[in-house]
DRENTOR-389320 format. One record per residue (C-alpha): residue number from 0; chain; x negated, y, z negated. Coordinates in Angstrom, 3 decimals, decimal comma, always signed. Each point is the difference from the previous one (the first is absolute). Example, Ala and Ser with C-alpha at 12.3 -4.5 7.8 and 13.67 -1.06 7.14 Angstrom:
<pts>
PT   nr  kette        px        py        pz
PT    0      A   -12,300    -4,500    -7,800
PT    1      A    -1,370    +3,440    +0,660
</pts>
This chain:
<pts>
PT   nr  kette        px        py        pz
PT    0      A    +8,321   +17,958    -3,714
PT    1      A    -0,311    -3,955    -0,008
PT    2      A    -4,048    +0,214    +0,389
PT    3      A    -0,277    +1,364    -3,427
PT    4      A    +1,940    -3,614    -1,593
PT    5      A    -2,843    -1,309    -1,682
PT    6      A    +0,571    -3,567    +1,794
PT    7      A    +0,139    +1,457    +3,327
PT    8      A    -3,039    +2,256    -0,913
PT    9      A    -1,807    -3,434    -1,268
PT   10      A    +0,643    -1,977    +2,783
PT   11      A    -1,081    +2,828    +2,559
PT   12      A    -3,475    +0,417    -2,038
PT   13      A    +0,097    -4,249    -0,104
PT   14      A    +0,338    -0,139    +3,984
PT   15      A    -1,700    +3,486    +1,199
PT   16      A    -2,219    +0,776    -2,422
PT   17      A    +1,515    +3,034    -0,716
PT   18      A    +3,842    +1,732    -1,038
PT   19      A    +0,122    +2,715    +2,850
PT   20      A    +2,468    -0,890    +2,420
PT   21      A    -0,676    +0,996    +3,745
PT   22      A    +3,461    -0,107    +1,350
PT   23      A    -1,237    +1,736    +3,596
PT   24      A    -3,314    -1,837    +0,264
PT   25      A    +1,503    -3,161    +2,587
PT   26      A    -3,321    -1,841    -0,759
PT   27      A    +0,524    +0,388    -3,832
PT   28      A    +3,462    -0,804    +0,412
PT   29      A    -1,441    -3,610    +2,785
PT   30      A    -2,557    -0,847    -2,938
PT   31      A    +2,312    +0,373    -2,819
PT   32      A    +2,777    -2,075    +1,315
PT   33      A    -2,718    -3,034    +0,868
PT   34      A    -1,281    +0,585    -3,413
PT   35      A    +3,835    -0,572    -1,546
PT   36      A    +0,476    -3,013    +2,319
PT   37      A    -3,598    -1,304    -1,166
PT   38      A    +0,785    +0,284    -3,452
PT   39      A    +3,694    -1,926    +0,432
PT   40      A    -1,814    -2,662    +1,905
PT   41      A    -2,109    -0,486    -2,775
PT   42      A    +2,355    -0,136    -2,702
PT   43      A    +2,266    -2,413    +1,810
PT   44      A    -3,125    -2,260    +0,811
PT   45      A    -0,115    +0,078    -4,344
PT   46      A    +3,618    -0,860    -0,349
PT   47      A    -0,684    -2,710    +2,467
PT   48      A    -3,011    -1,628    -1,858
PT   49      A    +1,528    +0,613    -3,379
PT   50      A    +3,178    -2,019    +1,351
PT   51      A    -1,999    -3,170    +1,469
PT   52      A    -2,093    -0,068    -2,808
PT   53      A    +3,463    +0,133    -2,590
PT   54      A    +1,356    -2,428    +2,783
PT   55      A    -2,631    -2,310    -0,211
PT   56      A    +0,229    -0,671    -3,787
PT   57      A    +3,616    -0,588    +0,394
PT   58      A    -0,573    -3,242    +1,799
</pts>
């Protein structure tokens, strides 16, 4: 099964706290997705900074 990849695994534990997977639980399923789009949102926001700050020394 893909939950037992140890990058899926490590990014389950990273955003849930935990590696069990409740497929059925909707609320799990709500709170995991925000958690995911959280997490993008935050790495983006890096990419962003680390670009205007790379930018800036350009000019």
């Amino acid at each position: 099964m893909m939950f037992s990849h140890p990058a899926i695994r490590s990014r389950l534990e990273k955003l849930m706290g935990s590696n069990l997977v409740s497929l059925t639980d909707r609320v799990y399923m709500q709170r995991l997705q925000e958690r995911i789009l959280e997490d993008y949102a935050e790495a983006m926001d890096k990419r962003i900074k680390v670009r205007e700050v790379s930018t800036y020394y350009l000019f």
